[in-house]
C-alpha positions as protocol buffer text, in pm:
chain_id: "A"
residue {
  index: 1
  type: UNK
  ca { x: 6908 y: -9079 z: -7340 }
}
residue {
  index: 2
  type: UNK
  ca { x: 6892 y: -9014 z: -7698 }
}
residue {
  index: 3
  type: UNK
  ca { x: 7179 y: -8894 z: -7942 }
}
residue {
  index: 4
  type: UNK
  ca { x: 7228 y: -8450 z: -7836 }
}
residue {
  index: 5
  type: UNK
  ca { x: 7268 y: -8207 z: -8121 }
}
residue {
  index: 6
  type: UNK
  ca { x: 7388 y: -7928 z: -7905 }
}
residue {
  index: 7
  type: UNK
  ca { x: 7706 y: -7862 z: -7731 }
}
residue {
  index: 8
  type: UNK
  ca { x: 7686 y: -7848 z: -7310 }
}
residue {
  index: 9
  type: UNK
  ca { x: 7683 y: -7548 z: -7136 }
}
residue {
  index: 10
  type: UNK
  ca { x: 7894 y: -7495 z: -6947 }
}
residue {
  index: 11
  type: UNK
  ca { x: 8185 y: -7753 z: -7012 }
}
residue {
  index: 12
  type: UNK
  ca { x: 8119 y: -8077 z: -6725 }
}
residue {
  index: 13
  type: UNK
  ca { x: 8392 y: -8060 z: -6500 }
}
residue {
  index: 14
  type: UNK
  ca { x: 8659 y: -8388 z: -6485 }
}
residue {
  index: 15
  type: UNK
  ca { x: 8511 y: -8518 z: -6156 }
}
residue {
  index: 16
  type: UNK
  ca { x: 8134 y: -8492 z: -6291 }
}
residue {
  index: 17
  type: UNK
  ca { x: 8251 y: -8675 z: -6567 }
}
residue {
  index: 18
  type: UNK
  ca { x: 8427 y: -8925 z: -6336 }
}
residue {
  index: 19
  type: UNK
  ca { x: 8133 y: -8994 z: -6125 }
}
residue {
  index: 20
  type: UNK
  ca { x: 7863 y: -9028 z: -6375 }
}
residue {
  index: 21
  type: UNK
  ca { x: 7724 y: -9413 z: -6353 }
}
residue {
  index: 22
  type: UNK
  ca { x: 7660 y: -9616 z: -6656 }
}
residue {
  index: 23
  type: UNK
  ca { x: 7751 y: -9583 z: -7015 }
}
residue {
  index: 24
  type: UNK
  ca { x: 7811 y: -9202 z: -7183 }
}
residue {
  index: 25
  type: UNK
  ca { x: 7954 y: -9093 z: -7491 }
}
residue {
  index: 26
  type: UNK
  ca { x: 8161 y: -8841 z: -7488 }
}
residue {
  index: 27
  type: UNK
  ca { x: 8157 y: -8624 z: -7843 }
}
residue {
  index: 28
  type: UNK
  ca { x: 8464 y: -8377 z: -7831 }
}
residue {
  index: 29
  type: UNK
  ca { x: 8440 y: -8145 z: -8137 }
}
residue {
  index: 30
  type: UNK
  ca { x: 8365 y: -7800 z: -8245 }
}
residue {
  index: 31
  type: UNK
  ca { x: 8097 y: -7645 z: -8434 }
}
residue {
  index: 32
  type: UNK
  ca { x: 8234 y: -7486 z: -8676 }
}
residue {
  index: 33
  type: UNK
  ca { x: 8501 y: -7807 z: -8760 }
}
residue {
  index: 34
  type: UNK
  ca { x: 8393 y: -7975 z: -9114 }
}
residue {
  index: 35
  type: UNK
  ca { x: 8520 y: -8299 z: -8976 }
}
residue {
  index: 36
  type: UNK
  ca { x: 8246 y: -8274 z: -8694 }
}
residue {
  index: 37
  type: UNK
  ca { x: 7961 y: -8162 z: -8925 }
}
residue {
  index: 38
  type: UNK
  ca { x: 8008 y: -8432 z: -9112 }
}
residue {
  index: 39
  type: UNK
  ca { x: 7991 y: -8721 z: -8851 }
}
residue {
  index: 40
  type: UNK
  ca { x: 7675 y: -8586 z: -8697 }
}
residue {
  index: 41
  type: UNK
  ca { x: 7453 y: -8766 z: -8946 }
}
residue {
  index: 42
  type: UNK
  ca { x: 7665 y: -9101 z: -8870 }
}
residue {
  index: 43
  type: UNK
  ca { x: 7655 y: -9066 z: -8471 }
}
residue {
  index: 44
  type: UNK
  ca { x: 7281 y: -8994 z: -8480 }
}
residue {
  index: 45
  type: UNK
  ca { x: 7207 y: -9312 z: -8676 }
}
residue {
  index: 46
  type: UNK
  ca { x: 7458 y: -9537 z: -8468 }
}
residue {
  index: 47
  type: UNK
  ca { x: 7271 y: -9400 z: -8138 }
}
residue {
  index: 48
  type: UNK
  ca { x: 6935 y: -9573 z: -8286 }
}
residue {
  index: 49
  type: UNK
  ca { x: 6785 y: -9830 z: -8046 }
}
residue {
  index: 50
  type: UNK
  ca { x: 7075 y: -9739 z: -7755 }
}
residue {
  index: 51
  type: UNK
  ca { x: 6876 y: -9549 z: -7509 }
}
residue {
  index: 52
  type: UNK
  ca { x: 7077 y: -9652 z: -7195 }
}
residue {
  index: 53
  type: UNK
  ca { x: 7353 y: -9481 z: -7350 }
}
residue {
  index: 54
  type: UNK
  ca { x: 7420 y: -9128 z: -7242 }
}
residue {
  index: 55
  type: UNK
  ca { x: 7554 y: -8848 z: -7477 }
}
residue {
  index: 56
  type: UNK
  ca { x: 7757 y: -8566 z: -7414 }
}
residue {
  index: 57
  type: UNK
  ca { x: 7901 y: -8335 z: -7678 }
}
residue {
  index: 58
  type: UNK
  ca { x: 8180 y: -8130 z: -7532 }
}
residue {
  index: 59
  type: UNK
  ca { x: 8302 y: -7829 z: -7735 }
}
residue {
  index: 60
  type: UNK
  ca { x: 8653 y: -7831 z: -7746 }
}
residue {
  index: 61
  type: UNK
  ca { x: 8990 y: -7585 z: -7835 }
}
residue {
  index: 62
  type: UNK
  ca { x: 9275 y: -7385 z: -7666 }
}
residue {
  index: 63
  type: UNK
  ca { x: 9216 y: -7401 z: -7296 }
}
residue {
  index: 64
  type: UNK
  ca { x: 8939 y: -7591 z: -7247 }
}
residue {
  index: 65
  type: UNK
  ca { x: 9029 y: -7836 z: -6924 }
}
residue {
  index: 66
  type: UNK
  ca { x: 8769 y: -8123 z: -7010 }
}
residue {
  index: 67
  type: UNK
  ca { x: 8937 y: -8220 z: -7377 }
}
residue {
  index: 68
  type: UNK
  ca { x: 9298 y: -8184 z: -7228 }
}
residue {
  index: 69
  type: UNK
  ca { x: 9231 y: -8429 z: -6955 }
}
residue {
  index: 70
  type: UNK
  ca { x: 9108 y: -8680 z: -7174 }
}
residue {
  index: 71
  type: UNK
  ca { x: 9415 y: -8609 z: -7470 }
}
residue {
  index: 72
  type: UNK
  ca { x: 9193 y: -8490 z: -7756 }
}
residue {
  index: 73
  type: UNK
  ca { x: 9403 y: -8393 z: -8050 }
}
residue {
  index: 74
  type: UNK
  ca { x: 9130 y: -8461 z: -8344 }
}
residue {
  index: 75
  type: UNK
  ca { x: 8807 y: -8402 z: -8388 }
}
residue {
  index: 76
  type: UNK
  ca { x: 8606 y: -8573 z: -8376 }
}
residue {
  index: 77
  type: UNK
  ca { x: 8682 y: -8778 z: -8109 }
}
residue {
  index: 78
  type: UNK
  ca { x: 8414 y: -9045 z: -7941 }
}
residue {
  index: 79
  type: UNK
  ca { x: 8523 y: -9162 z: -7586 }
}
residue {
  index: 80
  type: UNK
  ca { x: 8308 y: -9421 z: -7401 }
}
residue {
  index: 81
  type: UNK
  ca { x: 8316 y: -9432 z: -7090 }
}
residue {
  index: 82
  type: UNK
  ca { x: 8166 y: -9638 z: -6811 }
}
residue {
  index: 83
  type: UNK
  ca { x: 8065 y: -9605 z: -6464 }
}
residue {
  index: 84
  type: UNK
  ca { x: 8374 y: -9315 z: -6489 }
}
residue {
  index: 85
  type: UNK
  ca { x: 8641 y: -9539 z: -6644 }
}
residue {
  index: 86
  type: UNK
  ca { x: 8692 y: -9506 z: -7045 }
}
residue {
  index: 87
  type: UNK
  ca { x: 8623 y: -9842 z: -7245 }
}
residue {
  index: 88
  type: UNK
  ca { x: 8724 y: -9708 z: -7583 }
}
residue {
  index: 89
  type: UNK
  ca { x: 8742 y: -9393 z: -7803 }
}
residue {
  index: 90
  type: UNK
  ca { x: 8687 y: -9302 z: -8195 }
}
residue {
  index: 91
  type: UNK
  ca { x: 8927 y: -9062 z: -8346 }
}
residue {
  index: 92
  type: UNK
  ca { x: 8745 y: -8904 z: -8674 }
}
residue {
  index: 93
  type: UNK
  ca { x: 8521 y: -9195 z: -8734 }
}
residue {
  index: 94
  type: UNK
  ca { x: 8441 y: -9258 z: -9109 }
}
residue {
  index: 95
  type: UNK
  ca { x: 8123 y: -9459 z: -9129 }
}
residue {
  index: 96
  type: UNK
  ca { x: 7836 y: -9604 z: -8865 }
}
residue {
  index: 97
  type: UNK
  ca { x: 8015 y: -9903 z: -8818 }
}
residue {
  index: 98
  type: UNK
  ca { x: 8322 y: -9729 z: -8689 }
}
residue {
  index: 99
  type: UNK
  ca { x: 8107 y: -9578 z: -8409 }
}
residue {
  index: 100
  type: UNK
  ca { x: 7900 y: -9916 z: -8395 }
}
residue {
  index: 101
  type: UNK
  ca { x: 8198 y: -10084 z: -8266 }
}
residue {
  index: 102
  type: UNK
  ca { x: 8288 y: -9801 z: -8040 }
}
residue {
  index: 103
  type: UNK
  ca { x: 7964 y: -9889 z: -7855 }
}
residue {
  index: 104
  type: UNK
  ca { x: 7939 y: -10255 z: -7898 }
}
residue {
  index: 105
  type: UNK
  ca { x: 8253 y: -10288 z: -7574 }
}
């Protein structure tokens, strides 16, 4: 599955989430955030080649149960998970490599 440029609708529910098999990426952002904007070119490029990978970009803010379970406090924030357990996570990653190593566990 190849890198996603728009948010889900509606917001995946914990236990979806929790049972999904294989790899996913989990992009927790906003799209209005500057932060976010600006890592979109770098996420797209690091997804290159990686089409096992699964991505999900989850819009986040006040209330929204998905980020909260997971902790988010920046954005952008990259959590891999796998076969429902999280392997690692990116907090406002600066360059490809950043997000490269991310996906390289």
């Amino acid at each position: 599955m190849p890198y996603v440029s728009a948010y889900a609708e509606p917001e995946p529910a914990r236990a979806e989430i929790d049972a999904l098999p294989g790899d996913t990426l989990l992009e927790f952002g906003a799209p209005w955030c500057p932060h976010c904007i600006g890592a979109q070119p770098l996420i797209a490029a690091a997804f290159g080649g990686r089409d096992g990978l699964r991505h999900l970009k989850i819009e986040d803010g006040p209330g929204r149960p998905l980020g909260r379970s997971f902790r988010i406090k920046l954005w952008p924030s990259l959590v891999l998970i796998r076969d429902g357990e999280e392997r690692g996570r990116a907090v406002r990653p600066q360059s490809r490599e950043d997000i490269e190593a991310l996906l390289r566990d």
